[in-house]
N, C-alpha and C positions, 0 to 999 in steps of 0.2 A: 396421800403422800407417805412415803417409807420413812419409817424413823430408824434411828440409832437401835431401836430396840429388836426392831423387826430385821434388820440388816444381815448378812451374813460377815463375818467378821475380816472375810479376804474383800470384800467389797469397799472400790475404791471412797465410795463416798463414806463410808466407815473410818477408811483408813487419813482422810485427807485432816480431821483434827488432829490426830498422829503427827501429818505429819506440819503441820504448823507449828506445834510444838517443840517439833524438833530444832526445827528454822529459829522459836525462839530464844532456845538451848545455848546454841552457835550463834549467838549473840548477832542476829541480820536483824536490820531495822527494821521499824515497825509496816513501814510502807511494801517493801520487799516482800517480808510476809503475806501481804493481803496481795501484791501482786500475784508470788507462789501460788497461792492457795486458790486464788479466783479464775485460773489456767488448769488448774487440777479440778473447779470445779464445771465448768464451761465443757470440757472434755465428759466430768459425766454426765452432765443435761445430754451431751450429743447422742453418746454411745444407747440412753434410756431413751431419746426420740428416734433413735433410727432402729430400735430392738435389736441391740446387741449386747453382750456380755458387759456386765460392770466387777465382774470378779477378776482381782488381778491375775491371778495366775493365768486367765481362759485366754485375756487380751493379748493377741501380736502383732507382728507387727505391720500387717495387715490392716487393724483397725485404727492404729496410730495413725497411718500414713491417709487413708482413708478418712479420717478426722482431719490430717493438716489439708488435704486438699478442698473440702467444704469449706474450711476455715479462709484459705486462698478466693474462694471464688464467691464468698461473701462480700455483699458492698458495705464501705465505712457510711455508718450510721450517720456521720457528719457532713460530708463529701457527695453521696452514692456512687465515687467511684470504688474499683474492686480496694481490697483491705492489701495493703505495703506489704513485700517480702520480707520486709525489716521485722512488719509486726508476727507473720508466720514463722520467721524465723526466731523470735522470740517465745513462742510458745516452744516452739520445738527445743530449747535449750532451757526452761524451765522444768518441763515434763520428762527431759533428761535425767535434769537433778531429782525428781521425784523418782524414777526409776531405779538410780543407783541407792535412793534409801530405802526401796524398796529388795533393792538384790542386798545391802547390806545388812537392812534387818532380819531377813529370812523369810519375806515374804511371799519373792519367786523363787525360782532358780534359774531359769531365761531372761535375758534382759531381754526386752524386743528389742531398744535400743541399738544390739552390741552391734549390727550390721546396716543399722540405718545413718544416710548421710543427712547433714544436715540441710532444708533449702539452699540454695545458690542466690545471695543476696547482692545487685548490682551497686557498685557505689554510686552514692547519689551524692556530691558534694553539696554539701550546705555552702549557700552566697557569705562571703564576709561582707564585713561594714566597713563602706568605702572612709578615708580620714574626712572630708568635708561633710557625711552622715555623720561622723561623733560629735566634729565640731557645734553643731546644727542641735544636736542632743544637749551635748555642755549649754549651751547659749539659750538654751529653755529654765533654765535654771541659775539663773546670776544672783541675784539678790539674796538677801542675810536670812531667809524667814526659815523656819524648822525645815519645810516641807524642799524649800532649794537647795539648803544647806544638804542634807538629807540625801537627795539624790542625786546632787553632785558626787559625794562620795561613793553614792552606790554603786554610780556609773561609771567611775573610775575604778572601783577596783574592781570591777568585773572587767576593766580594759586591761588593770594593770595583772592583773593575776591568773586569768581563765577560770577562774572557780566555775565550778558549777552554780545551778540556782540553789540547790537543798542545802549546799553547800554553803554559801552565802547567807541564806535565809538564817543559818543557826548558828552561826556566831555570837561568842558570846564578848561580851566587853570588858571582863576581869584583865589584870595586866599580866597575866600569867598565859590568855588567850588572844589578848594586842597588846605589842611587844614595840613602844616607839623608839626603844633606845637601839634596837637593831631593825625598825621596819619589818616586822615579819607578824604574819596573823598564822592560830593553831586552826583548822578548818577539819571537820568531820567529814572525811569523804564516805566512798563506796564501800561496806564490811563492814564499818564503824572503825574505820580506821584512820587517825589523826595525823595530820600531815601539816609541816611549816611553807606558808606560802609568802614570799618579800613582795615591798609594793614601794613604789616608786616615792620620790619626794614629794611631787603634787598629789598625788594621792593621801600620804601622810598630812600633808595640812589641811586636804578636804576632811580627812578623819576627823584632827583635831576642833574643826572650826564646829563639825556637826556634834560633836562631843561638847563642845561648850552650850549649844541649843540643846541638845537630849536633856544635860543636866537639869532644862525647868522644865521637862517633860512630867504629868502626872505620873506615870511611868517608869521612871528614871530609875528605880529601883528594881527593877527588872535585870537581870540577867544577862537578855540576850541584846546585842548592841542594836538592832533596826527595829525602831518603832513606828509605830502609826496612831490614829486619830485614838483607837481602840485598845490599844497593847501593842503585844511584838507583830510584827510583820508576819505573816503567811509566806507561803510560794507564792500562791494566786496572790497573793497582795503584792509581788514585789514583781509580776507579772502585768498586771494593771496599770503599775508604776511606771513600765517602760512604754507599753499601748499609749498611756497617760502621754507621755514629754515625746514618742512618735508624734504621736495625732500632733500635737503643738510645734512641731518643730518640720512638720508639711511635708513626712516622709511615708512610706510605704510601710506595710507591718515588720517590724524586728520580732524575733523571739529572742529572750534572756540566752539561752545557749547557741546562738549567734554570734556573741560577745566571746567563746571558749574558742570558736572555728576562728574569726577574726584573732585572737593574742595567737592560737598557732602559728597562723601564716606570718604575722608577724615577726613572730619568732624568729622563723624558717627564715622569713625574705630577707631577716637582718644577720644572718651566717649565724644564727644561734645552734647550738649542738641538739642532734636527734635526745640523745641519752641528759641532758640537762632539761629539756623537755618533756620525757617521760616522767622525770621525776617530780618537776613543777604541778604538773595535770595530774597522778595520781594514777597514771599506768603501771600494768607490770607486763604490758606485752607492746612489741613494736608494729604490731597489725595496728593498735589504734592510732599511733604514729602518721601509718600511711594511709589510714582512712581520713584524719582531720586532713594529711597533707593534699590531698585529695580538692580542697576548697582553696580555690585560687591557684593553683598548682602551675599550668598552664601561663599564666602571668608571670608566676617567679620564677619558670623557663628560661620565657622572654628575655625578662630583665637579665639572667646569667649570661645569656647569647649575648645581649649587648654587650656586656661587661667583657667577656673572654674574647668577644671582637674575633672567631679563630681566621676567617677570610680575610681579615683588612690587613693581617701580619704577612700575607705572602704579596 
């Protein structure tokens, strides 16, 4: 196997601890990185098992496009159905961003890039969670003990706010990060960029009540506000957590970002504002807008038709 040593220096697998470091430069999470870099390197496993070029400059964009279409007609490891346009087209806007720090370092001069589209990804609405599904959720969890207390609140403020999970997951508990005298939590989104989220009154007193159990948590002096048996909360722990009160509350699988599609429609269905909305979710574009509106859409039609009644006025 080729080392670092033996390499040629335009060679993308040379080049890709470059550029992870770059990634760490511009301040992108740690997760992000490893996502970046494991797209950049997937691509050169392919390019060295099908004997093609791994030197950037030789690659065009021929062999890109050539790579996302393998990549398309590969089955999910998971599943063995074919791998999501979603996921293809996520490489293709990764290996983008590689490209352009490749033309800004001087590493090509052609971007393969500059003339390719990106896949054509269908929208696939995520289901919301019906209210008698939350209710059913909440009701798994009534009683005082850490663990109800705990996910009472979790569950809410993932209803009352949309957070994402990463997003959630790292909260921390200083009063400078929950904020009860105005209801608002600081939440780390997407860039590493810090955003004020408000939550609702029952929300604030499942905070409170589960903040009264944290404090005999072994724990407690931790940092970040969700803990568990072991320390703070994971993803996959706060993942688990909802499979966990699913499974008991005799529903079908939820996923954590279920609860982000569910407060949009919500949103939406209660005349909430597009641009109050973006700003709440941590958009800066109105595509994502109309992709979350995208879930349940069809129903808050409905509902306007009944409302505006236009045939029953003549």
């Amino acid at each position: 196997m080729p080392t670092s040593a033996t390499l040629a220096v335009d060679d993308l697998r040379t080049l890709v601890p470059d550029w992870r470091r770059h990634l760490k430069a511009v301040n992108r999470a740690p997760a992000t990185i490893a996502t970046y870099a494991g797209v950049a390197d997937e691509l050169a496993a392919f390019l060295v098992a099908n004997g093609m070029p791994t030197s950037v400059t030789a690659l065009t964009r021929e062999h890109l496009e050539h790579y996302l279409v393998d990549l398309a007609e590969r089955p999910n490891k998971r599943t063995g159905k074919p791998i999501s346009a979603a996921h293809v087209a996520k490489h293709y806007r990764h290996l983008q961003q590689l490209w352009r720090w490749l033309e800004t370092e001087g590493e090509i001069t052609v971007n393969a890039f500059a003339k390719m589209s990106p896949p054509a990804v269908p929208v696939q609405p995520v289901a919301v969670l019906p209210e008698d599904w939350l209710k059913k959720l909440l009701n798994t969890c009534r009683s005082n003990t850490f663990f109800d207390r705990r996910d009472t609140a979790l569950i809410r403020f993932f209803l009352d706010t949309g957070c994402r999970a990463g997003e959630v997951q790292a909260m921390e508990v200083s009063e400078e990060k929950l904020n009860f005298e105005l209801d608002v939590a600081i939440v780390m989104g997407k860039g590493r960029l810090g955003r004020s989220v408000p939550f609702g009154s029952k929300t604030g007193e499942a905070l409170r009540r589960y903040l009264r159990k944290r404090a005999t948590s072994t724990f407690a002096a931790s940092p970040y506000l969700w803990l568990g048996r072991s320390g703070p909360l994971t993803a996959s722990g706060i993942t688990r957590i909802v499979n966990r009160r699913t499974a008991a509350a005799g529903l079908p699988h939820i996923h954590p970002h279920q609860f982000r599609h569910t407060f949009a429609h919500m949103w939406l269905a209660s005349g909430g504002q597009e641009v109050d909305l973006m700003r709440l979710m941590g958009w800066k574009s109105r595509e994502m807008v109309a992709r979350y509106a995208a879930s349940a859409g069809v129903e808050r039609a409905h509902a306007a038709h009944r409302k505006q009644a236009l045939g029953d006025r003549i």
